[in-house]
GUTORLUM-818638 format. One record per residue (C-alpha): z, y negated, x; residue in three letters. Coordinates in steps of 0.2 Angstrom, whole numbers, plus 5000, padded with zeros to 4 digits. Each point is the difference from the previous one (the first is absolute). Layout:
N
ZYXALA...
This chain:
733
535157674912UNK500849825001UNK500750025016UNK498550095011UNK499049854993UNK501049875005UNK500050065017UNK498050035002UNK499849864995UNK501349915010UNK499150125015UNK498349924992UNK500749855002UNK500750005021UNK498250095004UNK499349854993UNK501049895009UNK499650075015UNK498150004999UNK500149824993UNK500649945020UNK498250055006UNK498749885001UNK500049824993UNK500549994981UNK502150045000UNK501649925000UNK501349995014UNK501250124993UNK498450114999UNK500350025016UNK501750045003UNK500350175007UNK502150034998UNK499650175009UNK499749925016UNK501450075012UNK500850104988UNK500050145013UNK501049935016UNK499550025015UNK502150035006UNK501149894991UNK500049934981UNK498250004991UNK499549884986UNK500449984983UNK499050004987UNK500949874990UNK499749954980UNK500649805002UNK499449864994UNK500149865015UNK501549975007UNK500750074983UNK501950064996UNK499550164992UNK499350135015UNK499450194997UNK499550105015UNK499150185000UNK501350124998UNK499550115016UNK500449895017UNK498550065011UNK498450084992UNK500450185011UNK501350024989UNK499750124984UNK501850004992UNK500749884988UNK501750014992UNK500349824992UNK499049854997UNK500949845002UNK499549844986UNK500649875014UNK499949965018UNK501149865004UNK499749995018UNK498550025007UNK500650175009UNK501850024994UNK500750144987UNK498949964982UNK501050024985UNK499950094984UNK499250155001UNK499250104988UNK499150174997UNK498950064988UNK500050174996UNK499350134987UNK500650194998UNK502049974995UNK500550004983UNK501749945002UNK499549865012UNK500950085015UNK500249855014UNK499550115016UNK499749965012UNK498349995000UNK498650045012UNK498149984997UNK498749985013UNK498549844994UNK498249984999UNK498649874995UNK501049845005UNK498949874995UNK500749815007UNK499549824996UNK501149865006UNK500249984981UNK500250204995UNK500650165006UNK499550164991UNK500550195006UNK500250164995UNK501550105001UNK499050185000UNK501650094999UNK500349954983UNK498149944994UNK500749814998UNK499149865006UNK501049845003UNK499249845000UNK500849815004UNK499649824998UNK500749855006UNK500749844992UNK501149885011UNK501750074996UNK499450134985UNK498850155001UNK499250124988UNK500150175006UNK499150174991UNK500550195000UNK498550094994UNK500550184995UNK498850125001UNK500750164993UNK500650054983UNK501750025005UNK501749925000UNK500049845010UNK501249905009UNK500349845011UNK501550015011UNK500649845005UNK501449975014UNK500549875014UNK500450005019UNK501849935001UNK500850144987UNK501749905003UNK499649864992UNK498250024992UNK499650074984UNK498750024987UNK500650014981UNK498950034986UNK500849894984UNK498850084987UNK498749835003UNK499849985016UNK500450095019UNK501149875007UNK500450025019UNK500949935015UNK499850075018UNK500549905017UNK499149955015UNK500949975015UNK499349975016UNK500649825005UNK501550005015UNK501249874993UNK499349994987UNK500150044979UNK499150174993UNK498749954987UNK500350094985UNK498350024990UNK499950024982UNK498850084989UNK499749974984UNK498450174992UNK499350014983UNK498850154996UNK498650024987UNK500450154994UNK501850044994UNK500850125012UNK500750174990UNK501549975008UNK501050005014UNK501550055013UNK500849965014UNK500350085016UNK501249895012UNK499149845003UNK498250074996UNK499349994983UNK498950114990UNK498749954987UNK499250144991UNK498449974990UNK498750134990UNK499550155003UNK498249974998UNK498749905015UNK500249814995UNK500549845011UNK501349934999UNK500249825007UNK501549905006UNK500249815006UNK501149935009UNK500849865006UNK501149965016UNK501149895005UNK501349955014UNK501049894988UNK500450094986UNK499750154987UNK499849854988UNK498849915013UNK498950165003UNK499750024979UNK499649814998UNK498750045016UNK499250134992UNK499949904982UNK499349855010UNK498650105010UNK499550154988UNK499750014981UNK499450174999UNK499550165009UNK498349965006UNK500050055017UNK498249975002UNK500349824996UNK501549975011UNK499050105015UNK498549874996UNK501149855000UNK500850065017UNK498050025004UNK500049834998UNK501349955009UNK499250105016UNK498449934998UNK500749794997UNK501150055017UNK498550095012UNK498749894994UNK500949875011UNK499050045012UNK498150074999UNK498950065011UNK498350045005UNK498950125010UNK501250145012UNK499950214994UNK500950064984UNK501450085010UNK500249815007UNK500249934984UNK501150144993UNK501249985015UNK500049814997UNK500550014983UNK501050125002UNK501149925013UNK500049844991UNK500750114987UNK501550055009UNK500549835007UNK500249964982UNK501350144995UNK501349895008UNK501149905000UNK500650054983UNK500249864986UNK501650054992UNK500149834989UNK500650044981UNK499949894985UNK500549855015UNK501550135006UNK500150115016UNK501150145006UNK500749965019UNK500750135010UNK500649905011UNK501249924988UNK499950144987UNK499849864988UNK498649954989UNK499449805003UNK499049894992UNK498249995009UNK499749824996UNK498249945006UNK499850145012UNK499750184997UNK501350145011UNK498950125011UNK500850155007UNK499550165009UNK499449945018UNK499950055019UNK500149875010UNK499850095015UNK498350074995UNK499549884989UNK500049815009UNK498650065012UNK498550014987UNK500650024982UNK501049844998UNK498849885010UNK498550084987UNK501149964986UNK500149805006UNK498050004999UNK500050094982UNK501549964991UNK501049855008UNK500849974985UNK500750194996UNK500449975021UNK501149874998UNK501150084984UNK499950165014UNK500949885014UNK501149944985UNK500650154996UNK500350055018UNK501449824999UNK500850054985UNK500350185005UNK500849935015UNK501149884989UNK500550124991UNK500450125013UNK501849995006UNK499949975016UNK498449904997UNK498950115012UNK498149984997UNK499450204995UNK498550055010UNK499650164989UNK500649944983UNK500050144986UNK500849984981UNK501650065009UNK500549865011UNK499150025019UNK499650185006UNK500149915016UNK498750115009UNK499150005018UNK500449855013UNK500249814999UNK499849894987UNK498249914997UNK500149914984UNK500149865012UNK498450025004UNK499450014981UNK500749834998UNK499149925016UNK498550074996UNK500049954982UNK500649845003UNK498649965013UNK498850044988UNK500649894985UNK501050114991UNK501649894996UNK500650004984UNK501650115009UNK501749945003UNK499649975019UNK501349955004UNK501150134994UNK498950135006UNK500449905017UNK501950004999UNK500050204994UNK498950055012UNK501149915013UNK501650064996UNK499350184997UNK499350015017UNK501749915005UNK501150134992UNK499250164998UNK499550155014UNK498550045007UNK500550195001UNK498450074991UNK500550084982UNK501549935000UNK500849884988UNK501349925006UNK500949855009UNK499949965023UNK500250155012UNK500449975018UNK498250065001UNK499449814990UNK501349905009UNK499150095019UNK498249964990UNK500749824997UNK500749975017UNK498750075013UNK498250024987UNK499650164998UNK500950164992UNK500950125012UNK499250195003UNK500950155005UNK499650105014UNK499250204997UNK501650094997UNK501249844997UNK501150024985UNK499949864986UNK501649924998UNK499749894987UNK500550094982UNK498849904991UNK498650065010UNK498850154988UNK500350135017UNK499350154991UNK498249924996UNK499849794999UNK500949975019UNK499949825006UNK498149985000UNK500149895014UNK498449935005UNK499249984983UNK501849904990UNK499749885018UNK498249974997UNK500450004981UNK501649885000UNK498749885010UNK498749994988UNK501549964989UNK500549875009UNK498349915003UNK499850034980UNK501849894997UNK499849885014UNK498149964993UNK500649984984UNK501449885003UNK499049885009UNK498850014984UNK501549974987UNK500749895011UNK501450075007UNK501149925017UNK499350065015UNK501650045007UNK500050144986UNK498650075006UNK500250015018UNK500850175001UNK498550064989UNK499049935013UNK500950105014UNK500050204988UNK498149945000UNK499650025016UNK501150165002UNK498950125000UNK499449955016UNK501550075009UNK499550174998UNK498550005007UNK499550095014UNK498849925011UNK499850145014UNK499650124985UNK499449874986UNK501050084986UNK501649944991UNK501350125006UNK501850014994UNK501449925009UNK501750085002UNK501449864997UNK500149985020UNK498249924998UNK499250125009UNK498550084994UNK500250224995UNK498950095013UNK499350125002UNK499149994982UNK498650094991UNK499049874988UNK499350134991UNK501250094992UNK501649905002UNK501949994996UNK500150144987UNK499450064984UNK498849854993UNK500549915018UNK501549924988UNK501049995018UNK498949835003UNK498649994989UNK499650014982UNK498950174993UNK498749955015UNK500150025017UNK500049885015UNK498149965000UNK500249924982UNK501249925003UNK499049905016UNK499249884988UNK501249964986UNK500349835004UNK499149964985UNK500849815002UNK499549965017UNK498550095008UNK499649865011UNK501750035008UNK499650194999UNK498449985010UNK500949885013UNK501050185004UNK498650095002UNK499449855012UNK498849924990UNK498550104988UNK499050135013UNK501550085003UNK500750014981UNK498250054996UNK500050155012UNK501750044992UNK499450024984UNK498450105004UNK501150135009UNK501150024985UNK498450054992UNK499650105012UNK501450095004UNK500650184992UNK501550054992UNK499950135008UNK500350174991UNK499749974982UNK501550114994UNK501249935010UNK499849844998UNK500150044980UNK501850075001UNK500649875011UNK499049834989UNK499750044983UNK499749834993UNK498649965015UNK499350165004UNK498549984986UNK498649874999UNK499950025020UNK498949905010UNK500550055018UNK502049955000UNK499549884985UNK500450044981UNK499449954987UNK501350084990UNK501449875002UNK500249844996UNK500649915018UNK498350065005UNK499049894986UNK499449875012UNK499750075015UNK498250044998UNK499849784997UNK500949985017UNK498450005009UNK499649854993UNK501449905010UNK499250085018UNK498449934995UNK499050184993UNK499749984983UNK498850104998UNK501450155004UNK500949944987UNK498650044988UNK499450165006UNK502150064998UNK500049924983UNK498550104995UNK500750165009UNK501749994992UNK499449984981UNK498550145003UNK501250115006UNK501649974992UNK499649904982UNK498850144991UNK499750024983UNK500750195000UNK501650094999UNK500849965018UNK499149855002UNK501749915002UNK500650045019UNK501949954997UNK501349954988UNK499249884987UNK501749904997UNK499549924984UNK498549895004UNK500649975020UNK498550115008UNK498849964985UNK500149815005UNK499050045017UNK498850074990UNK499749864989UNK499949875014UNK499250125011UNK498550024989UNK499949824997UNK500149965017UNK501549935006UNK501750015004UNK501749944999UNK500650035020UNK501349874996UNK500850004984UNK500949835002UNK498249915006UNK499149944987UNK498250085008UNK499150175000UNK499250085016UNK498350084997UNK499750174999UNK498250064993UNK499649994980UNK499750154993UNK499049934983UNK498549875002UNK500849894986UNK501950014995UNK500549844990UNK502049984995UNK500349914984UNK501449875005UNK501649964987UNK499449815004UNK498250044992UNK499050015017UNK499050155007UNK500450035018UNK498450115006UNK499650095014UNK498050035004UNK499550145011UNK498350054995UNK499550095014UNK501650105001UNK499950194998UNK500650145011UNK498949995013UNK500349805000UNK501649985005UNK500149855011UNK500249834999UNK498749865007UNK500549854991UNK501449934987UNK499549854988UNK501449904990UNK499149924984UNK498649975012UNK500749955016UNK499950115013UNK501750095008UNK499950015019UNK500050175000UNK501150164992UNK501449945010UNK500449864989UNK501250084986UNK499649944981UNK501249894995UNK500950034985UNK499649834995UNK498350034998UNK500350154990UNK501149904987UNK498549865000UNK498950134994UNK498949995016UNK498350105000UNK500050105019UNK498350075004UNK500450155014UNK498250045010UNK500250155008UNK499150135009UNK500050215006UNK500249935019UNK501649915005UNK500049815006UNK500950025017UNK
């Protein structure tokens, strides 16, 4: 029959994929594996997204972890990378009359490309397979049985959604909302089919297509769009002429293979490779293009604008994503980077009360976690030569949002007496075990004040603005109050127990205190998803201020080697008390969030490099596998992948607003990264393997470094610098 062949040969087709990774002779995205992490190890697993880079149109699995065995809707779109997707459908054989349901139907045989999804829905014998276009798709029902089949269509917001068949063409509307203050996006769809349907009826705001009653495939393609129903036709006529989803999932091939080929690399295992790849994948699902014929929807305005010279880039988390995933992006793509920083200004303009979003969606700002770090992306990609942004304007915003708007993590909203305390005395109030929160804006049943972390956080922030004034140019006597936040994170530290602790608004510190498990579920009372010990080292900005409160680098050294070293104590209980850090353990460190990233670099700054590069090694054996669970925490849209990328290269960004990288240990013994200027940056490891892991010597186009305590420049990166790494199975003490 049609249909069972389409899908062996589609299951042919992912078997040869997979095989084609092994050995010498493949392509990158021969070695992507989108089941990595689809089974969580606690919280949110991956997804096994269908996108072409950065793309509009976004189709994930229809199952959210791979445990699961039930389905009861697909979904065509996902406009936020883990929001609510929008028009679902379901197809179905058995029911003459097209009856809408609901439906329930366990899967098998999903087979996943970056650029195609196939799986079965055994239930019904039907096999739905997708590819990608940038704001189209071509999606296939292959029925298997000789009965009457049937494609149910609907959409998440009943109210104001609806899917209408006009005897040509399915043509949709559904809305995503998920900004605060902001516009719902309202998403059209505009779907043609290959065969004809028999007929159809209407149940509510869901839509049935019936077809034949005998096994065939039917195909459908699609087109999506945030502007119009017009818009959405005129993007699927401009993108797909036909139904050949075998030529669309090539092209999208294509696509994945021009993008991952930006980097190639040499020598490292299979699995290495294929967790390479497949992280420098996931950066690239985000941020979301969602540029139109030169038009774009903005929620923050609910207005569509004009792009102009600059493309409009949604679907960002700031709070995860300026540690790793943006920094990678100034070495790969500066220009996409700067229309991204762009886009960041002009939904700030548009906002009314001109706030700059730190988690923007399609909807306006979903406003989520704590402080606000687009600061930082502007430092840091200004320092590295990215300017073709309104600085400036990015300066003024970025002053009056930090003037105007609280701190109070997910919150969006103007000053509490909690902002005008941080303001006046440097640090954000605690409340005592017990104490009663007083101020209404305050999340008391889960996000609490958070302390410690928006303290450390809103420094970092302030650095980030004061830095990049005095790059643009600004008055010093602007600056000087950023100067001040800067240093605030120095208030609460503790020296008698080298910890920061929270602070009541008296200004003396809460005692006695576990750091272990600490101020409530997820420690929200004072810190942020982690505990007390991650939250030692994040002074990403200033760790030579960090290590003068230790009392210089022996004593920050031993620090870090206890949190190492030191248990959780029972495993269970620590789980039900920090879900988001109780995975990916290393002692009290995790792996599985992101404040954590750097500490395994910060040996570097004491003087023991060769630490550095065993944890680096230990973290992405243990934690980065080619497997199921090889992801230990929440993989927020390219944010953990990033350490993976630089991690196997070999260095980090510690500092996102410093245009340098420390060393860690390369993975590959060759990795070159094509440059958008036309240079190769290479880095040479040819002794590296898993045994040799450590570091002897550094070269920079031939002239020796002084040792792995010199951070690369990013300088030489963008000059296309050829760095020889000699290293050895024995650590150079």
């Amino acid at each position: 029959m049609r249909g069972k062949n389409l899908f062996r040969s589609a299951a042919c087709g992912a078997l040869a994929l997979a095989a084609a990774c092994v050995g010498a002779a493949r392509e990158p995205v021969d070695c992507v594996n989108t089941g990595i992490g689809s089974i969580s190890h606690m919280l949110v697993p991956t997804f096994r997204t269908v996108q072409r880079p950065h793309a509009l149109f976004r189709f994930n699995a229809p199952y959210r972890d791979f445990t699961e065995d039930a389905v009861s809707a697909c979904w065509i779109q996902s406009p936020g990378h883990r929001g609510q997707p929008v028009f679902s459908f379901f197809p179905y054989s058995g029911a003459a009359d097209g009856a809408a349901g609901p439906w329930r139907t366990s899967w098998d045989q999903p087979h996943a490309t970056p650029y195609r999804y196939d799986v079965r829905l055994d239930a019904y014998d039907v096999t739905v397979a997708v590819a990608p276009g940038e704001r189209s798709a071509i999606f296939s029902f292959a029925f298997e049985r000789d009965e009457a089949h049937a494609v149910q269509f609907g959409v998440h917001n009943g109210k104001e959604g609806s899917c209408v068949w006009d005897g040509r063409a399915l043509r949709g509307v559904d809305v995503f909302s998920r900004g605060h203050g902001g516009f719902p996006a309202r998403v059209y769809l505009h779907a043609e089919f290959d065969v004809a349907p028999s007929g159809a009826r209407k149940a509510g705001a869901r839509t049935v297509l019936l077809f034949g009653t005998k096994a065939e495939t039917v195909r459908m393609r699609v087109g999506i769009s945030y502007i119009s129903a017009e818009q959405a036709e005129r993007n699927l006529r401009a993108e797909i002429a036909d139904f050949d989803l075998e030529r669309l999932a090539a092209g999208a091939r294509d696509a994945w293979n021009r993008t991952l080929s930006q980097i190639e690399v040499e020598g490292g295992s299979d699995d290495e490779r294929t967790v390479f790849y497949t992280a420098l994948w996931r950066v690239h699902e985000r941020m979301v293009d969602i540029t139109e014929d030169g038009r774009y929807y903005s929620g923050f305005d609910g207005k569509v604008h004009d792009a102009g010279a600059a493309r409009f880039y949604t679907d960002d988390w700031t709070w995860d994503t300026f540690r790793a995933a943006h920094p990678l992006m100034t070495i790969l793509q500066p220009r996409e980077e700067a229309d991204k920083l762009a886009s960041y200004v002009r939904m700030a303009e548009q906002s009314p009360d001109r706030w700059m979003p730190v988690f923007p969606v399609p909807g306006g700002d979903a406003h989520c976690m704590i402080n606000r770090h687009p600061s930082v992306m502007f430092l840091d990609a200004w320092r590295k030569g990215i300017r073709n942004f309104d600085a400036k304007k990015a300066f003024e915003l970025t002053d009056h949002t930090e003037e105007t708007e609280t701190l109070i993590p997910w919150h969006r909203g103007p000053l509490t007496e909690l902002d005008r305390f941080y303001k006046e005395h440097g640090y954000y109030p605690a409340l005592r075990e017990g104490e009663k929160e007083w101020v209404k804006e305050v999340h008391t049943d889960w996000e609490r004040r958070q302390s410690v972390s928006v303290t450390q956080g809103a420094s970092y922030d302030a650095w980030a603005i004061a830095e990049f004034g005095r790059e643009i140019g600004v008055d010093a006597a602007r600056l000087a109050k950023y100067d001040a936040r800067a240093k605030g994170y120095a208030l609460l530290w503790n020296p008698k127990t080298q910890f920061f602790h929270p602070k009541d608004k008296m200004g003396a510190f809460i005692e006695p205190f576990d750091y272990m498990i600490c101020g409530g579920f997820g420690a929200r009372n004072y810190y942020t998803e982690n505990n007390a010990w991650t939250y030692i080292w994040d002074v990403q900005h200033d760790i030579p201020g960090l290590r003068a409160l230790f009392g210089g680098a022996d004593a920050m050294d031993a620090k870090l080697d206890k949190m190492f070293n030191t248990s959780v104590g029972p495993r269970w209980k620590f789980a039900g008390q920090m879900p988001d850090g109780c995975t990916g353990l290393m002692g009290a460190f995790t792996m599985a969030n992101e404040p954590a990233f750097h500490i395994p670099y910060l040996y570097n700054y004491v003087g023991k490099p060769w630490k550095t590069q065993k944890l680096v090694r230990k973290t992405l054996e243990c934690w980065f596998r080619n497997d199921r669970m090889g992801i230990c925490g929440d993989e927020d849209g390219g944010g953990m992948s990033a350490y993976a990328v630089f991690s196997m290269l070999g260095f980090y960004p510690v500092t996102p607003g410093l245009p340098e990288y420390q060393w860690g240990s390369p993975v590959f013994t060759k990795a070159t990264i094509h440059l958008e200027n036309g240079k190769d940056f290479v880095v040479e490891a040819p002794k590296a393997s898993h045994d040799v892991k450590y570091i002897r010597s550094i070269s920079v186009d031939g002239a020796p470094a002084a040792s792995a305590l010199v951070p690369l420049k990013h300088a030489d990166i963008a000059k296309g610098a050829r760095v020889v790494v000699d290293m050895s199975d024995r650590p150079t003490r």
